[in-house]
C-alpha positions in Angstrom: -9.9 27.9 4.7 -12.3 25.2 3.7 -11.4 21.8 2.8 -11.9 20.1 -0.9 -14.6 18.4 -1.4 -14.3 15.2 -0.9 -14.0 12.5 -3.6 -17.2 9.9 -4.1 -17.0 7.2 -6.3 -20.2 4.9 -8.2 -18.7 1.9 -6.2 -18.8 1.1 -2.4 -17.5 -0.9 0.4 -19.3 -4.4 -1.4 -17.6 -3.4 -4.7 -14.9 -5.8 -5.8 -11.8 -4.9 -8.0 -13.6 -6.9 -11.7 -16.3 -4.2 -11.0 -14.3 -0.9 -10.6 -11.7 -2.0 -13.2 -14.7 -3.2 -15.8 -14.6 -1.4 -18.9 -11.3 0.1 -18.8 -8.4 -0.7 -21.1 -4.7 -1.1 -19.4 -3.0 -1.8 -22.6 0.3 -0.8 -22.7 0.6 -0.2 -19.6 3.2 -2.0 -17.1 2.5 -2.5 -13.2 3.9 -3.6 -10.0 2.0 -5.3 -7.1 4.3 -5.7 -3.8 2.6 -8.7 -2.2 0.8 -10.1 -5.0 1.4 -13.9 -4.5 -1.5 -13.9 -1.9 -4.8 -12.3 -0.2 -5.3 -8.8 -1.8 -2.3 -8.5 -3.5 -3.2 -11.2 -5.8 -6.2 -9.7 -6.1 -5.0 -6.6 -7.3 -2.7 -8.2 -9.8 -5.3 -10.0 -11.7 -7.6 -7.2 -11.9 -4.7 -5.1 -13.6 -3.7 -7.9 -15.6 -7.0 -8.9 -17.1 -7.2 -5.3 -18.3 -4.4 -5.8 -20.5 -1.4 -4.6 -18.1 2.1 -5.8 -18.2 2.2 -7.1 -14.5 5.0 -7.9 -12.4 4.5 -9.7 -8.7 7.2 -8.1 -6.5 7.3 -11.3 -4.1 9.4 -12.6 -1.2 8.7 -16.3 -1.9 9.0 -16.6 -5.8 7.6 -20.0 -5.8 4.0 -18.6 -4.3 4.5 -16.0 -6.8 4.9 -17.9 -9.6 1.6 -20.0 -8.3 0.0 -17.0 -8.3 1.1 -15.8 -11.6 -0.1 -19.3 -13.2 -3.4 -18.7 -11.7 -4.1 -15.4 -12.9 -2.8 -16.4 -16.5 -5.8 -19.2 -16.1 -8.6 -17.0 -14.7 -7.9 -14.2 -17.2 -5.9 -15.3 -20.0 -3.2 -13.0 -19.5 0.0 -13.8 -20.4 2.0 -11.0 -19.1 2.7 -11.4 -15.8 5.7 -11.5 -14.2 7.6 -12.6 -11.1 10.8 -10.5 -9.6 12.1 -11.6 -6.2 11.5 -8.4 -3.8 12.3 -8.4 0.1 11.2 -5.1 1.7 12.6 -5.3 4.9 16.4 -5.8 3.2 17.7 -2.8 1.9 19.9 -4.6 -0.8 16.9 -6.9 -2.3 15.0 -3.5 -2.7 18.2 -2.0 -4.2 18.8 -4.9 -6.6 14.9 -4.7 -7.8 15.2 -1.0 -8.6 18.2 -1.3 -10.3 17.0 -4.1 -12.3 13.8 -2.5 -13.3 13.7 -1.5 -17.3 11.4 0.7 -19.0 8.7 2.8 -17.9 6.3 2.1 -14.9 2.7 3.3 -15.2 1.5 1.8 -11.7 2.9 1.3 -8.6 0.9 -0.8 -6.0 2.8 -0.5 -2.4 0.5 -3.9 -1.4 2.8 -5.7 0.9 3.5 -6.0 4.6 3.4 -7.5 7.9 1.2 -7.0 10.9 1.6 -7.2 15.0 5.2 -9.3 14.5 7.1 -9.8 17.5 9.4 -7.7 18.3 12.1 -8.0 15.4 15.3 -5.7 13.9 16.4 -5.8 10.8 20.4 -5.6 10.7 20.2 -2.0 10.8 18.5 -2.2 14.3 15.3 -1.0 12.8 12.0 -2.3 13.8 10.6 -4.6 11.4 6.8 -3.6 10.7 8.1 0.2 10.1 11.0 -1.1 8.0 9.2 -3.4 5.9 5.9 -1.2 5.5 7.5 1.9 4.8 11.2 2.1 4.5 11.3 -0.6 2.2 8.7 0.7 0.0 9.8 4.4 -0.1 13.2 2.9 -0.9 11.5 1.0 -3.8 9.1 4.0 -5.1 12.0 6.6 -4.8 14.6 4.1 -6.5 11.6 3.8 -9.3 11.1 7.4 -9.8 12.7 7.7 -13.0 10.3 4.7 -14.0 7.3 6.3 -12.8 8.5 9.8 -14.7 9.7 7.9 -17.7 5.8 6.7 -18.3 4.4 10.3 -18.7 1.7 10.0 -16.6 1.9 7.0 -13.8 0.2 6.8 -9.9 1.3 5.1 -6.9 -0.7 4.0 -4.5 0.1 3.1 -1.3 -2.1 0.9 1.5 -2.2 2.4 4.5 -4.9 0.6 7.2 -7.3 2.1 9.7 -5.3 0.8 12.1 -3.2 4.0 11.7 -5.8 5.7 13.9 -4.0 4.2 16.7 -0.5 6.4 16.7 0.9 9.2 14.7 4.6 8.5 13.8 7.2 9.1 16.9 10.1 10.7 16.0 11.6 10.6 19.0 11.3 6.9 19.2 10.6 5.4 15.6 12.8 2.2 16.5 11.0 1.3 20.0 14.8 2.2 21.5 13.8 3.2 24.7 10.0 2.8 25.0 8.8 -0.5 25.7 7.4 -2.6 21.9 4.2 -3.0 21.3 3.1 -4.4 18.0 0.0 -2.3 17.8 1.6 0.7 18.2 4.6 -0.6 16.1 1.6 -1.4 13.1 -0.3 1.6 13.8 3.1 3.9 13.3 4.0 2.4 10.0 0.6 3.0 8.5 0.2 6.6 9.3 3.6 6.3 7.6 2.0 4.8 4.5 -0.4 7.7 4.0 2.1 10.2 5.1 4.5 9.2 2.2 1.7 10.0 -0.5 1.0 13.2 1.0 4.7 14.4 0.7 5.4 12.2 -2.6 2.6 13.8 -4.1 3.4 17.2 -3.1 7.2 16.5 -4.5 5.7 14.4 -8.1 2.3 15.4 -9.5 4.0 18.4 -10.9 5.9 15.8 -13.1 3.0 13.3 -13.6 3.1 10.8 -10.9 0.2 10.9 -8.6 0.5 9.4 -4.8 -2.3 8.5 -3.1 -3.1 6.3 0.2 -5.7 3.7 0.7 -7.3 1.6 3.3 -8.0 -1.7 2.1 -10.9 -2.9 4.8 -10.8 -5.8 7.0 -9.7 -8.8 5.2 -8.9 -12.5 6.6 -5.3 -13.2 5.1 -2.0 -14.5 5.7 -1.5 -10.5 7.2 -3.6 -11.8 10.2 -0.8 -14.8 11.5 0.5 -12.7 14.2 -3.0 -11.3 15.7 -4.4 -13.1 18.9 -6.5 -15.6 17.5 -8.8 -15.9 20.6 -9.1 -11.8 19.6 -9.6 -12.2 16.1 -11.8 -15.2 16.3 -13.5 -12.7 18.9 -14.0 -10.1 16.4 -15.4 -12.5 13.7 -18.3 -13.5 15.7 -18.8 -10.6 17.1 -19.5 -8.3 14.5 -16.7 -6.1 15.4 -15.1 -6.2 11.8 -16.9 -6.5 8.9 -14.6 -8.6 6.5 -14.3 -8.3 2.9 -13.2 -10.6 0.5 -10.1 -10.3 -1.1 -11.5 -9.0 -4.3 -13.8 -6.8 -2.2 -10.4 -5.8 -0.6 -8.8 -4.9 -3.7 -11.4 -2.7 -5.1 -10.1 0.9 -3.6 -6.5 -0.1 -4.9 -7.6 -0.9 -8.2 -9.4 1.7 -8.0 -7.2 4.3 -7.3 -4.8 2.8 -9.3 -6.6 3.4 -12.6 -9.9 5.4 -12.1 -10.2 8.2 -15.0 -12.1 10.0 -12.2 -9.2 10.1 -10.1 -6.6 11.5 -13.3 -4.6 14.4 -11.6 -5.7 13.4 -7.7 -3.5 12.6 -5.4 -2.4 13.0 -1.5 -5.3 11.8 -0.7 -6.3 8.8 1.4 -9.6 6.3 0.2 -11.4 3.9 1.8 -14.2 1.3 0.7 -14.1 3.3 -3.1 -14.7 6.9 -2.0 -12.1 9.4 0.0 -12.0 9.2 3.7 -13.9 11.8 5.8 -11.7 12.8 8.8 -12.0 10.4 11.5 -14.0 11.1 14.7 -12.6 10.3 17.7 -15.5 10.0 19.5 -17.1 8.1 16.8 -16.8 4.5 15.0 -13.4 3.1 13.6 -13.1 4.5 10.2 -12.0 7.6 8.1 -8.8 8.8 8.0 -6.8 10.6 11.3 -5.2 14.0 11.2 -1.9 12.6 12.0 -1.7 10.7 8.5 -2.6 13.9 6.3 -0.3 16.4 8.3 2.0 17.8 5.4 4.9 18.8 8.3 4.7 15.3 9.4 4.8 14.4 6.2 8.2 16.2 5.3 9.9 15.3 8.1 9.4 11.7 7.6 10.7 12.2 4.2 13.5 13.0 5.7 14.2 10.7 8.2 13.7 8.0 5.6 16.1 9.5 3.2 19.0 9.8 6.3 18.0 5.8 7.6 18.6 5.0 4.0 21.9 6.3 3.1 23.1 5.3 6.5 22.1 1.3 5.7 
């Protein structure tokens, strides 16, 4: 059985999200950015909103999102952006949001999250980087589904991060219960389970219109870095062993897939620096995407296991 081609784009790693978004018109059309009152996320939101989309910035700290939303009303002249109060790693803010939501949604950008905390439980006992990065956002995209089907044709798009590369998803030990944490592995589990949720949304949605795909958003300095060792990342600066993108160079393969005609009708997919992943070589540098993250049995089973944490919360 061979594999489909792969998708390639006119843009690249250098690309920022103005350039892939240029010339196309978002009129009409309403969007949500997790994250957006900083780094990427922000980055994402303005792009949207200066092609003419409804915004809303799904934010922890309203304050920093209202900032944000006054400074993409400046730099772009929009005037439809708003700011809802979202907390991913609390089941009842995520709830609340989804119950609150009105109307159709055309676009769903699954932009927020946290990186290498400390070892942390929310008051279900779950780990926090897992909880926040994917059980709060499959909570919020599947409490949105009728959103997402209500605007006749809508995509999802959810970051994922290289970093996945370094652990497939445990089942037998999601919550680090009896294995010892480590907030690499914690990270790395909770993006594969980014990318897993759009190949089992996808499989479940694009029959009704809604299109999930995954993306990687590159290397990016940001208020996602706080927890890494700075002596490391300082390390990896200088060194060359990241290169780092600006934020609007980071929000390009969102944008992107978020609102490419090229990519109408695409979806389980996971994209990197504008173009689809190849598979990722063990033996070879740190990019492309892992077999772990595109496994479709993996990616049932998590379903799952995120619907049962769920209704247990």
């Amino acid at each position: 059985m061979t594999e489909p081609t792969r998708i390639t784009t006119p843009f690249d790693a250098k690309s920022t999200a103005a350039e892939v978004i240029a010339g196309i018109d978002l009129t009409g059309r309403r969007a949500i950015v997790t994250g957006a009152s900083s780094g990427i996320g922000v980055e994402t939101a303005r792009a949207l909103a200066g092609a003419g989309a409804e915004v809303t910035l799904a934010v922890r700290n309203t304050a920093a999102g209202k900032e944000a939303a006054e400074d993409i009303a400046a730099t772009t002249g929009a005037r439809n952006v708003q700011v809802a109060p979202l907390d991913l790693a609390d089941q009842r803010s995520v709830a609340a949001f989804t119950t609150g939501w009105e109307g159709p949604l055309h676009i769903l950008v699954n932009n927020a999250g946290v990186m290498y905390t400390p070892e942390t439980r929310t008051p279900e006992g779950w780990e926090l980087q897992f909880a926040t990065n994917h059980l709060g956002h499959f909570a919020l995209t599947t409490g949105l589904r009728p959103a997402l089907l209500g605007a006749g044709r809508a995509r999802v798009v959810s970051l994922s991060s290289v970093g996945h590369i370094g652990s497939p998803v445990d089942f037998d030990d999601i919550h680090f219960r009896t294995r010892p944490y480590d907030p690499q592995t914690a990270y790395a589990q909770s993006k594969t389970a980014n990318a897993l949720f759009a190949v089992e949304a996808n499989r479940r949605w694009a029959d009704d219109g809604i299109t999930v795909n995954a993306v990687h958003p590159g290397a990016i300095l940001s208020n996602l870095t706080r927890h890494m060792d700075q002596e490391q990342l300082q390390s990896a600066i200088t060194g060359g062993a990241y290169v780092f993108k600006t934020p609007g160079q980071g929000a390009a393969t969102s944008v992107l897939v978020a609102t490419s005609p090229q990519l109408e009708g695409m979806g389980g997919r996971y994209f990197e620096d504008c173009h689809e992943a190849p598979r990722h070589v063990p033996s070879g540098p740190r990019t492309g995407v892992a077999p772990h993250a595109l496994d479709p049995e993996a990616a049932a089973r998590l379903w799952q296991v995120s619907l049962d944490l769920i209704a247990g919360a």
